[in-house]
C-alpha positions as CSV (number, residue, x, y, z in Angstrom):
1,X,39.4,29.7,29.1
2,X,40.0,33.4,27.9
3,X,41.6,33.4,24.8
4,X,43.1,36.9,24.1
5,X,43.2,36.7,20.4
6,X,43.9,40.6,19.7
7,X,47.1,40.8,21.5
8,X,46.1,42.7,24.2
9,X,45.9,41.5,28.2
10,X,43.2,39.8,29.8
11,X,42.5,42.9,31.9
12,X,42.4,45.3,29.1
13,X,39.4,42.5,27.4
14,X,37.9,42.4,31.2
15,X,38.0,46.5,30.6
16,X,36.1,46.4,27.2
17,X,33.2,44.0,28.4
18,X,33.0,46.3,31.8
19,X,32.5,49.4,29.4
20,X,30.5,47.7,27.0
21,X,28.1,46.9,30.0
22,X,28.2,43.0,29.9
23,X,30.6,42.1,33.0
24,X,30.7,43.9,36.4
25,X,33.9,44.3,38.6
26,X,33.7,44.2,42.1
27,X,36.9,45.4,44.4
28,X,37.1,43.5,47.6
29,X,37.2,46.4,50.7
30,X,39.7,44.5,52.6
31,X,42.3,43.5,49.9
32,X,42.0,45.9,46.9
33,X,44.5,43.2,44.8
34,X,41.5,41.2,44.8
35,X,38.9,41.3,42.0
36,X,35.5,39.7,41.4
37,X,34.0,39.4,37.6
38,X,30.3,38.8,37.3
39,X,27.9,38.8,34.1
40,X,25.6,41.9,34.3
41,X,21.6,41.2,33.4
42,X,23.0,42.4,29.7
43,X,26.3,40.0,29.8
44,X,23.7,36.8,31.3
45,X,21.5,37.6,28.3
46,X,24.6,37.7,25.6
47,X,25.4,34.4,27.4
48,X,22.5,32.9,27.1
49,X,22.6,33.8,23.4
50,X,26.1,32.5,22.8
51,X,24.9,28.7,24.5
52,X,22.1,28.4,22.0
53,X,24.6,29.4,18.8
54,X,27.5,27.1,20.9
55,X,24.9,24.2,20.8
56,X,24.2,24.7,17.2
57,X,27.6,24.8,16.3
58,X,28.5,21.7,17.8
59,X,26.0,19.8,16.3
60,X,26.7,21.0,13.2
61,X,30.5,19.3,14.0
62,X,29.1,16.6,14.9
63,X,27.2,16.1,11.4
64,X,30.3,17.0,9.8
65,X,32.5,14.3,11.7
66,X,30.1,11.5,12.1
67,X,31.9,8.6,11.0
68,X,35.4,10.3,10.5
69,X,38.1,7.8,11.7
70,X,39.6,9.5,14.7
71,X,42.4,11.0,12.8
72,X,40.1,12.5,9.9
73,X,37.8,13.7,12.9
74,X,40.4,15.8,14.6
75,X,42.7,17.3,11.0
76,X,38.7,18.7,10.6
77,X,38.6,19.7,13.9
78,X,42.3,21.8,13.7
79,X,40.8,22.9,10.6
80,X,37.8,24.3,11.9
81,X,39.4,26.3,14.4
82,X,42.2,27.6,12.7
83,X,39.8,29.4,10.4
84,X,38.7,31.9,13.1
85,X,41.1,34.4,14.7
86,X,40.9,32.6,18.6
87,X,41.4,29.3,17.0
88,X,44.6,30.5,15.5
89,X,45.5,32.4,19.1
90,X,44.8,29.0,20.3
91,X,47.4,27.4,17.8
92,X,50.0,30.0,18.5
93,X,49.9,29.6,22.2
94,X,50.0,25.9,21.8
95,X,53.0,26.3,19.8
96,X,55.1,28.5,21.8
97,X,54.4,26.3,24.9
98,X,55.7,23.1,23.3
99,X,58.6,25.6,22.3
């Protein structure tokens, strides 16, 4: 999911990783309405680089909550992620769809 935590619209984030090299967009000839993303050699190399720190994170969680009665497990969860900026995006989305 593409978490927009700045404010601004997915297209102008799509626009920043196209200029910072890391995604490619592709036009389709026929329909110009239609748009296809795809991870440059740079972006694939980033990801690959985001999976390892992703794995480390979560087993860091996972140290964290072993144990943890359910409840406990997810009040540190919310916790977690409301200490970075997407996790709070995340929280405020949440709460305007429940409205």
């Amino acid at each position: 999911m593409l978490v927009c935590e700045t404010g601004n619209s997915p297209s102008r984030l799509v626009d920043r990783l196209v200029s910072q090299g890391l995604v490619q967009r592709d036009t389709d000839p026929d329909d110009r309405r239609y748009l296809a993303l795809s991870l440059t050699a740079e972006g694939k190399a980033l990801s690959k680089r985001i999976v390892v720190a992703e794995d480390a994170l979560h087993d860091a969680i996972d140290q964290l909550v072993a144990g943890q009665p359910v409840d406990e497990t997810i009040t540190t969860l919310h916790a977690v992620a409301n200490a970075f900026s997407a996790g709070q995006a995340l929280a405020r989305r949440r709460a305007a769809q429940e409205g």
